[in-house]
C-alpha positions in Angstrom: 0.0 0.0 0.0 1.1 3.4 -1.2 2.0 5.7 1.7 0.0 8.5 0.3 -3.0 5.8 0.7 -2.2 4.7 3.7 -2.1 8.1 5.6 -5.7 8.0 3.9 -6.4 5.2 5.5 -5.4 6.1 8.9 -6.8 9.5 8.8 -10.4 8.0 7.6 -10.1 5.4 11.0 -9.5 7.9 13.4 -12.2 10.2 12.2 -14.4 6.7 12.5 -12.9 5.9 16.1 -14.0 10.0 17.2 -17.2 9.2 15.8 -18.2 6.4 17.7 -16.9 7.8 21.1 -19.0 11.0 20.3 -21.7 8.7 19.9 -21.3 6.4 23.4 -21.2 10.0 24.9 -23.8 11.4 22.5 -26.0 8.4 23.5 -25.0 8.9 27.6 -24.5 4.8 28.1 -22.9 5.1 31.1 -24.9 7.8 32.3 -28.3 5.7 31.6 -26.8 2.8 33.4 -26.4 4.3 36.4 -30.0 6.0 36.7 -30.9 2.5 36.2 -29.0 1.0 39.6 -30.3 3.7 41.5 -34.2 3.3 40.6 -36.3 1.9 43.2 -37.3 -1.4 41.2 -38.3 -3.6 44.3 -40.7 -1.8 45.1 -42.2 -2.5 41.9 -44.5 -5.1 40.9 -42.4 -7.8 38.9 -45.6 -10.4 37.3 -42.9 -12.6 34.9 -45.7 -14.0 33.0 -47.3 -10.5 32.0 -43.7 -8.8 31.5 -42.5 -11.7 29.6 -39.9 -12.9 31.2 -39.0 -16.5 31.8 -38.7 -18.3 34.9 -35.2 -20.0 34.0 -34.0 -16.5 33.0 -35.1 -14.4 36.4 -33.5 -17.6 38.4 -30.5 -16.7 36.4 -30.3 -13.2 36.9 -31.3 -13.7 40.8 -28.6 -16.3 41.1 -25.7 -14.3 39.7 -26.4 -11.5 42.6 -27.9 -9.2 39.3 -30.3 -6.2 40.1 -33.5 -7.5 37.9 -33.8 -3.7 36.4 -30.4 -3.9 34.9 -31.0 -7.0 32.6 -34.9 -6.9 32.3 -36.9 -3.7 31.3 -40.2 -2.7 33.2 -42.8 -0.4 31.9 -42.0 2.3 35.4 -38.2 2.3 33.7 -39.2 3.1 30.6 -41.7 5.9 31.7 -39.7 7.5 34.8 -36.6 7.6 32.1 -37.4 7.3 28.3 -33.7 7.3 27.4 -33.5 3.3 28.9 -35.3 2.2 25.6 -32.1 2.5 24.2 -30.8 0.9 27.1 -32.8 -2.3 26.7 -33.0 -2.2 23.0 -29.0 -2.4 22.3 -29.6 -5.3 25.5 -31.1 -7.0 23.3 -29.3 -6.0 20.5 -32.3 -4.7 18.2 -31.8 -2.3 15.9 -34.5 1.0 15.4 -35.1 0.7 12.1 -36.1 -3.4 13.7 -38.3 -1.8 16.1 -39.9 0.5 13.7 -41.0 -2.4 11.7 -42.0 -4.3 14.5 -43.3 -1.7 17.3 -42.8 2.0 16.3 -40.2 4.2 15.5 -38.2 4.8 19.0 -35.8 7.5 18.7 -38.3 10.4 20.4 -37.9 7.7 23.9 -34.4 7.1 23.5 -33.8 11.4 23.4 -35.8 11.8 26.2 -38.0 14.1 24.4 -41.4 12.2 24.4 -42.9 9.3 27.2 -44.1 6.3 26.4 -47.9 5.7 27.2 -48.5 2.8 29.5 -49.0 0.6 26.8 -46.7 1.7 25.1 -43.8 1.2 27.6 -45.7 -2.7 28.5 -45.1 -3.3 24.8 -41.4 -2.4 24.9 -40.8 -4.2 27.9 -42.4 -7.4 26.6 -40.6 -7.0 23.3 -37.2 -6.6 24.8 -37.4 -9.5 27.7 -38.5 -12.0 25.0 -35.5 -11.9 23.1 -33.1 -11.1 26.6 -34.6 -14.1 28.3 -34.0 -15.8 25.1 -30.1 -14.8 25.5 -29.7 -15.5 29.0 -31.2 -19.0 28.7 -28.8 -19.7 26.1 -25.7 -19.1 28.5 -24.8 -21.4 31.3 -24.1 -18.6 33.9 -25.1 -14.7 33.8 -22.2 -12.2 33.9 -22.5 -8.2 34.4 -19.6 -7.8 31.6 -21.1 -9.8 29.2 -24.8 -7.5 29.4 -22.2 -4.6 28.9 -20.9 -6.6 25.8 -24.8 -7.1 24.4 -25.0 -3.2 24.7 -21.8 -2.2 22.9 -22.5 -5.2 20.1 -25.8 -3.1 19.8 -24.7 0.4 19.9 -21.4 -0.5 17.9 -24.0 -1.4 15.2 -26.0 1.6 15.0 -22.9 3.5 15.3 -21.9 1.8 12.3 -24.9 2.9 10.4 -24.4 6.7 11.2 -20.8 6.1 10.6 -21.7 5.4 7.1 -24.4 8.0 6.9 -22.2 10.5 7.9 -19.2 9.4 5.1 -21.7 9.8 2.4 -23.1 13.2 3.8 -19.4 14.3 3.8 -18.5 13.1 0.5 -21.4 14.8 -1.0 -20.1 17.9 0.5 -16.7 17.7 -0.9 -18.4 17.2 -4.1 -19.7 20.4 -3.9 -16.8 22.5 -2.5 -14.7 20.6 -5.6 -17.4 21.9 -8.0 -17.4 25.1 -6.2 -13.4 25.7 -6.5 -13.3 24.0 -10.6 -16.0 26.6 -11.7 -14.4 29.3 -9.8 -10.8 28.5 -11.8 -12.9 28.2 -14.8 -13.9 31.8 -14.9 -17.6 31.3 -13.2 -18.6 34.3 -10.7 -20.1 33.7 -7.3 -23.7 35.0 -6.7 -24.7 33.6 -3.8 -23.6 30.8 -1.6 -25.5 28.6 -3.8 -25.0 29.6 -7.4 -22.5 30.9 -9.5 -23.0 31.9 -13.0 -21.4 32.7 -16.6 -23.0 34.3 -19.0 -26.9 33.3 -19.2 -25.6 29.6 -17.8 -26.1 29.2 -13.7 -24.6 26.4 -11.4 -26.8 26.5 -8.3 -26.7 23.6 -5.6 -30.3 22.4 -3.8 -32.2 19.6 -3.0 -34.3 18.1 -5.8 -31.8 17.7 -7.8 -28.9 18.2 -5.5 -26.8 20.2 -8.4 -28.2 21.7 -11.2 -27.1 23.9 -14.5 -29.6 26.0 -15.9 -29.9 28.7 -18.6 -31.8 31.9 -18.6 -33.9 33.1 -21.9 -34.5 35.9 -22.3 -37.2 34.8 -24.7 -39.6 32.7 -22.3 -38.6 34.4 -19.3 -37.7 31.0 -17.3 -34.9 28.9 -17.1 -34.0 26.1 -19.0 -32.3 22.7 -17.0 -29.1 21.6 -19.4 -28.1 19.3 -16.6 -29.2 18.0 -13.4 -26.8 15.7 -11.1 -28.1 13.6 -7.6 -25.6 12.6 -5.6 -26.2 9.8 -3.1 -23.2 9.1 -0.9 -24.0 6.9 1.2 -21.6 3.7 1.1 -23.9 1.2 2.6 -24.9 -1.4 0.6 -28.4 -2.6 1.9 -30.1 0.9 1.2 -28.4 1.3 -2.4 -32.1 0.4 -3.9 -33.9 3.1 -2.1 -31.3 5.5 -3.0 -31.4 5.1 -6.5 -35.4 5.1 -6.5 -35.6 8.5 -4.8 -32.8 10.2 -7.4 -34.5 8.4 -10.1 -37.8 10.2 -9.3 -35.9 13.5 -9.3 -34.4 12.9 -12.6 -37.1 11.7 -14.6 -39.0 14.8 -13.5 -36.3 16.6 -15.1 -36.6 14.4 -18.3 -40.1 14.7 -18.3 -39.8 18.9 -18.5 -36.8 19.1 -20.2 -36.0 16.0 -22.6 -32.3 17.5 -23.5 -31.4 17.7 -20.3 -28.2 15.4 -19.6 -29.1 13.7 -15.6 -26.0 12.4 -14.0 -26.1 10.1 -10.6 -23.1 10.1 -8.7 -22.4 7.4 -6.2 -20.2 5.1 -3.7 -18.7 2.8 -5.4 -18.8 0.9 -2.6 -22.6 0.9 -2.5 -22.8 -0.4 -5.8 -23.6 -4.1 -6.1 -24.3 -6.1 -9.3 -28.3 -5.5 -8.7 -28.1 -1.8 -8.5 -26.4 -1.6 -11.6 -29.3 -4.2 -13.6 -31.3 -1.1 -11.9 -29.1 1.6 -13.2 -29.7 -0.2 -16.4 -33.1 -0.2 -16.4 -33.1 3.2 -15.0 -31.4 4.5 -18.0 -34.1 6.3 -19.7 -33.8 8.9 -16.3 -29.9 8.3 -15.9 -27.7 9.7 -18.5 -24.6 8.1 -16.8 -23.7 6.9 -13.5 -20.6 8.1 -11.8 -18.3 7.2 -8.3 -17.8 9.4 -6.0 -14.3 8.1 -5.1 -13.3 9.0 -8.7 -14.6 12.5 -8.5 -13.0 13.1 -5.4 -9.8 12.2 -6.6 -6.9 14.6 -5.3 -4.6 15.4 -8.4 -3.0 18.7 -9.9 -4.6 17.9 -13.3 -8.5 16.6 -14.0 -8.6 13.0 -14.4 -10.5 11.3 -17.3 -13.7 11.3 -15.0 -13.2 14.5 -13.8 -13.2 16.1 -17.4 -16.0 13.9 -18.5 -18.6 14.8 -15.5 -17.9 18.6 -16.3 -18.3 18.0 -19.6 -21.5 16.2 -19.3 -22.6 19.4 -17.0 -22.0 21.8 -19.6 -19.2 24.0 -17.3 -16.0 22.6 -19.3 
């Protein structure tokens, strides 16, 4: 590996490893543990059966010298402190997109910025000790390190997710300070901090599409879309599908107005398995071309080949 690539390398795994201890911070782990040692949870009524814990599992928790309200979630826990949804969930190693399918969506708890209804919290709590006792039983003896393993599995998952999120939102804004700085060498003049302009052609960056180059006529009084660009950065592969569905919507719109128009997709390469292409393909009456991020992004004194060709295809070369 080149050393040029593998200071890349290191500085891209650092950023990662700040990220995810802003999260366990962002996310207040510790602090949520130890509200939940110092809740009053004997005096609360624990009915196994109707919280969904088994029998073998309590006897477990008992046995290993465990305060029940640190391995099992009750519906006062969840209410007197929303944040322990997260607690319980990453217990039980669920993900929130899992409970959104299953339950409801739980990030509003997990802030602290909304309470759980009764039922609400009873549902939780019967959805998280099904799958804990399910854990516990399959262990021969319950430890207080391995529950704080369960959570960081969890949590190191989700953190993963926004890890990747996050790369792809950065990427697409080095796309965009690279445009920025390559039409600012080639002459264009900053308007706003949005658009730049030459002549009666505009360069404007927004949301539906993400980048667009229009033309002003003086004729029709409106603006005319040469080229429209989405960029989707995101580098995981599961959600690649639903990526390219939402900027295909935006381009064809743009086809539909504007039939000239060239409509570019840019995205991770590493997002890109052999069934998003066949969809890129079949996509290719909206999508003009499809190109990576990683190419565009490329850190050279001179444009390389996909460089030139993506201004090209935007009409600013």
């Amino acid at each position: 590996m080149a050393e040029t690539s593998i200071k890349a390398w290191l500085l891209d795994q650092v950023h990662r490893s700040l990220f995810f201890h802003e999260k366990l911070h962002e996310w207040r782990m510790v602090e949520v543990y130890d509200v939940l040692k110092q809740l009053p949870a004997w005096e609360w009524e624990w009915n196994l059966e109707h919280l969904d814990i088994s029998e073998q599992a309590w006897n477990k928790v008992i046995h290993a010298g465990l305060k029940p309200v640190l391995v099992f979630a009750h519906p006062e826990a969840l209410r007197q402190y929303p944040e322990t949804v997260m607690y319980y969930r990453t217990l039980a190693m669920l993900s929130q997109k899992a409970m959104g399918r299953t339950l409801q969506r739980v990030e509003k708890y997990e802030r602290g910025k909304s309470v759980p209804s009764p039922e609400e919290a009873l549902s939780f709590a019967q959805h998280f000790n099904r799958i804990i006792s399910l854990l516990i039983e399959g262990d021969e003896r319950v430890r207080e390190e391995e529950l704080w393993l369960w959570r960081g599995m969890g949590a190191g998952t989700q953190a993963q997710g926004a890890w990747q999120n996050e790369k792809g939102a950065r990427a697409e804004r080095q796309l965009r300070l690279w445009l920025a700085e390559r039409v600012a060498m080639l002459g264009w003049q900053q308007v706003s901090e949005i658009e730049w302009e030459r002549g009666e052609v505009s360069l404007r960056f927004g949301a539906e599409p993400d980048i667009c180059v229009l033309r002003r006529s003086s004729k029709r009084q409106q603006e005319e879309v040469l080229a429209g660009v989405e960029v989707k950065g995101g580098i995981d592969a599961a959600g690649v599908l639903e990526r390219i569905g939402a900027a295909v919507k935006t381009l064809q719109r743009i086809k539909d107005q504007w039939p000239s128009a060239i409509t570019l997709l840019v995205l991770s390469r590493a997002s890109v398995t052999q069934t998003a292409q066949a969809e890129i393909h079949r996509q290719r009456f909206a999508i003009n071309e499809l190109f990576f991020l990683e190419e565009l992004l490329e850190q050279k004194e001179e444009l390389n080949e996909t460089q030139q060709r993506f201004l090209r295809q935007m009409r600013v070369l």
